[in-house]
Backbone bond lengths (Angstrom), bond angles and torsions (degrees), N, CA, C in turn:
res aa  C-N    CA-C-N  psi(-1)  N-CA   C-N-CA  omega(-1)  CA-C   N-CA-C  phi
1 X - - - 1.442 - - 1.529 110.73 -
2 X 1.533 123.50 -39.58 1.540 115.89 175.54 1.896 98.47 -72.96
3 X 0.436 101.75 17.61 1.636 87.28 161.89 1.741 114.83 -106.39
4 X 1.531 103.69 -32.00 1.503 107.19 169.11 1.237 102.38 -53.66
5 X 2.075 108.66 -57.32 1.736 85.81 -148.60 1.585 95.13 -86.91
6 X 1.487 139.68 16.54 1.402 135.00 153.70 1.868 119.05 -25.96
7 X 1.490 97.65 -49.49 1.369 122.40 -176.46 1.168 128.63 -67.21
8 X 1.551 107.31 -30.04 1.381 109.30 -154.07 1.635 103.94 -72.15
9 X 1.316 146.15 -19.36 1.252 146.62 -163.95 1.441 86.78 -93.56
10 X 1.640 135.94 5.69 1.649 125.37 -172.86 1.302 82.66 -98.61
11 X 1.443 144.64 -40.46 1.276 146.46 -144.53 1.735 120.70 -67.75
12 X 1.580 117.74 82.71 1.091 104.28 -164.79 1.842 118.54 -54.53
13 X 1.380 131.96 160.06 1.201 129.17 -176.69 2.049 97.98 -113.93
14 X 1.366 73.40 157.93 1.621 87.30 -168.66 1.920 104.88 -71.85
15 X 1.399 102.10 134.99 1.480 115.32 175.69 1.293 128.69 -84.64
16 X 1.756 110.04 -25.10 1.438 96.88 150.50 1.278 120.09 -146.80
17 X 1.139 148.59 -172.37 1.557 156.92 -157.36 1.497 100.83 -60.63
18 X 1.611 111.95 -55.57 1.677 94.35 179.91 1.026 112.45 -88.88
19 X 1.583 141.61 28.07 1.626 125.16 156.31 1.354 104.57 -102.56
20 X 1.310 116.07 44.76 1.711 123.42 167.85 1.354 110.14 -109.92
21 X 0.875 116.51 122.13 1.803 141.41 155.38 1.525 110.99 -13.52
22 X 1.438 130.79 126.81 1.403 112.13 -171.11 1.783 67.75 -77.31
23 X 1.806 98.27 -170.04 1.452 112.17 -156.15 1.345 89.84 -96.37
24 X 0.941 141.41 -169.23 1.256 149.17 154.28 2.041 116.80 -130.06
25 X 0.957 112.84 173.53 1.205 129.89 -163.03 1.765 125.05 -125.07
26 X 1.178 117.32 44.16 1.794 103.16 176.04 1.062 132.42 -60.16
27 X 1.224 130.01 144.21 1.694 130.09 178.56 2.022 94.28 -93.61
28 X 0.899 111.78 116.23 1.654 117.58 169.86 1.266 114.87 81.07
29 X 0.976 126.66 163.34 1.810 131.91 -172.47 1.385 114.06 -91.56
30 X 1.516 91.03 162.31 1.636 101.01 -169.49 1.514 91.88 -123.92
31 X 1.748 105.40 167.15 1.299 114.07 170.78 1.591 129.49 -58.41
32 X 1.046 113.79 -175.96 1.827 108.42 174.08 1.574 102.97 -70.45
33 X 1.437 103.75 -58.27 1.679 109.34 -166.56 1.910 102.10 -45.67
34 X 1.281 103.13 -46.79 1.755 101.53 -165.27 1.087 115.14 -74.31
35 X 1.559 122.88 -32.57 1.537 144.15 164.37 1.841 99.53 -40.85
36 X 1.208 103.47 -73.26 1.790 112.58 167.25 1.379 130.33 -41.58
37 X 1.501 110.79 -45.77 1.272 125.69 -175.56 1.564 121.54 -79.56
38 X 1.438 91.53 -46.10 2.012 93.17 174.54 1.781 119.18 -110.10
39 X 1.664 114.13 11.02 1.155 117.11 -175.14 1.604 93.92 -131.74
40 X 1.179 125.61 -95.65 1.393 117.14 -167.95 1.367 131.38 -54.64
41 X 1.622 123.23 -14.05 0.969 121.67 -166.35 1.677 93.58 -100.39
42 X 1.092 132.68 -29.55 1.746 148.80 155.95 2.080 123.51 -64.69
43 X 1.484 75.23 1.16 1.656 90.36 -179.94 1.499 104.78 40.87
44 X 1.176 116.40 37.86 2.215 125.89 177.13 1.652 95.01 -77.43
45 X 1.067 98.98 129.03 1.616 104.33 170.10 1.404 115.86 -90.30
46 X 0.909 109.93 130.99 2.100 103.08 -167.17 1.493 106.49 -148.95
47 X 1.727 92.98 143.06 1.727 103.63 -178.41 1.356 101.54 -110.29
48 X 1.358 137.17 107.52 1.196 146.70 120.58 1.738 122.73 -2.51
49 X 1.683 126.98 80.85 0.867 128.83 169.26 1.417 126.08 -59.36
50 X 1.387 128.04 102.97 1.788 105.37 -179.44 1.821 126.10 68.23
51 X 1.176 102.69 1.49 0.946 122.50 174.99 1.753 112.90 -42.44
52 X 1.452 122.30 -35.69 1.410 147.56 178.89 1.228 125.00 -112.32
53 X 1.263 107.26 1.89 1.569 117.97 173.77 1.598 108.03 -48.54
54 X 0.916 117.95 -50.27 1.477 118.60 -171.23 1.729 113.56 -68.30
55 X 1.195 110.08 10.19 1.668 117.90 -150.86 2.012 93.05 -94.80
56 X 1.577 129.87 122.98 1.009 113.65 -176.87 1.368 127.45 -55.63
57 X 1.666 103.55 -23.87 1.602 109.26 -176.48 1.300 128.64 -63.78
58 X 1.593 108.80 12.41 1.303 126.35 -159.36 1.536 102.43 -100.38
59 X 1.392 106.10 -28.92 1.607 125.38 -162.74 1.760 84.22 -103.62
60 X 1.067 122.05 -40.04 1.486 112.70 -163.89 1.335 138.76 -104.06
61 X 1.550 105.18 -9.59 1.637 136.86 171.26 1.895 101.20 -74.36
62 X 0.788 107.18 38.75 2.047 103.16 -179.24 1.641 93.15 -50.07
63 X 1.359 103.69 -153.89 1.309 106.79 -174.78 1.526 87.05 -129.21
64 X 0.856 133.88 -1.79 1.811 129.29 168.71 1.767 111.63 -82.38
65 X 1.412 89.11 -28.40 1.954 120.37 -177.39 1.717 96.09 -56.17
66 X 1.320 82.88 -67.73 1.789 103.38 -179.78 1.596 119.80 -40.90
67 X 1.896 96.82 -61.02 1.459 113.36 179.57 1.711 110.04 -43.72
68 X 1.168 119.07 -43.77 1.550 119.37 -157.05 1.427 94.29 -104.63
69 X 1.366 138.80 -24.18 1.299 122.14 172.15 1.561 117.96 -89.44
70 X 1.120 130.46 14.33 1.529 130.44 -166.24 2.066 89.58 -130.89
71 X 1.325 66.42 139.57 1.877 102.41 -171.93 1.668 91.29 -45.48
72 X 1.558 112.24 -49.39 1.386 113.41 -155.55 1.566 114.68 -70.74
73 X 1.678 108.05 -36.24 1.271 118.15 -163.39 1.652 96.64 -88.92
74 X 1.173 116.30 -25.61 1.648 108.45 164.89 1.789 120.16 -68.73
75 X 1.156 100.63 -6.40 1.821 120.39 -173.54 1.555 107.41 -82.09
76 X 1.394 101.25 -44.39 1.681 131.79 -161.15 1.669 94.38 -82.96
77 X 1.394 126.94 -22.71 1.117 99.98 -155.33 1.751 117.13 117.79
78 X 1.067 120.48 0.29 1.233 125.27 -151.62 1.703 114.33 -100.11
79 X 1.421 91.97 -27.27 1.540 102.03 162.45 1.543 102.20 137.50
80 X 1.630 113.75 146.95 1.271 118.62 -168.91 1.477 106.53 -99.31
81 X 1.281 108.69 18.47 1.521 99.08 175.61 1.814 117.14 -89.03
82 X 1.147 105.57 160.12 1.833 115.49 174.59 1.525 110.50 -58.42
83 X 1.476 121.69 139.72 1.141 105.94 158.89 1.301 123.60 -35.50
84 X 1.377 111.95 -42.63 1.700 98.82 -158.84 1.651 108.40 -77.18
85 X 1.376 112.43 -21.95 1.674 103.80 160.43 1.363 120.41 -89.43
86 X 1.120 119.94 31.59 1.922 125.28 161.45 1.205 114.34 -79.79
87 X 1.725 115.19 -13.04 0.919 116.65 163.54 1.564 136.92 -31.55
C-alpha cells in the first residue's frame, strides 16, 4: 500500500472544470488499496452507494439521539440527559 500512496503527490490535478471525471457511482465499499488505486490516484470522483449501511449509527443517530446528546440541543431545552442515556 505505501507504494500506492508513494504516487499520490505525482498525480497531476485537473486545471479546469471540464478536465474532471464525470463522477461515478458504486453500490458498497471498496478496500483502501482500490479506493487509492482507481479513485484518488486517477483523481475519479466517486459516490459510494450504501457503503455504511451496515454502520450502527445509522439506527441510532435519530434526531431526538442528536437533540439530547449535542451541547446545543441541551442549551435549547432539549434535555439534560448524557448522550449515552438518549438512549
Amino acid at each position: 500500500m505505501q507504494q500506492i500512496y508513494a504516487g499520490l503527490y505525482d498525480v497531476p490535478l485537473p486545471s479546469a472544470p471540464e478536465d474532471v471525471p464525470q463522477c461515478l457511482e458504486v453500490e458498497g465499499a471498496v478496500d483502501a488499496d482500490t479506493f487509492m488505486r482507481d479513485y484518488v490516484l486517477r483523481s475519479q470522483p466517486v459516490i459510494f452507494r450504501g457503503a455504511v449501511a451496515h454502520w450502527p449509527a445509522l439506527a441510532r443517530w435519530t434526531n431526538e439521539f442528536l437533540r439530547y446528546a449535542s451541547p446545543v440541543g441541551a442549551r435549547r431545552g432539549g434535555g439534560a440527559r448524557s448522550a449515552a442515556g438518549a438512549e
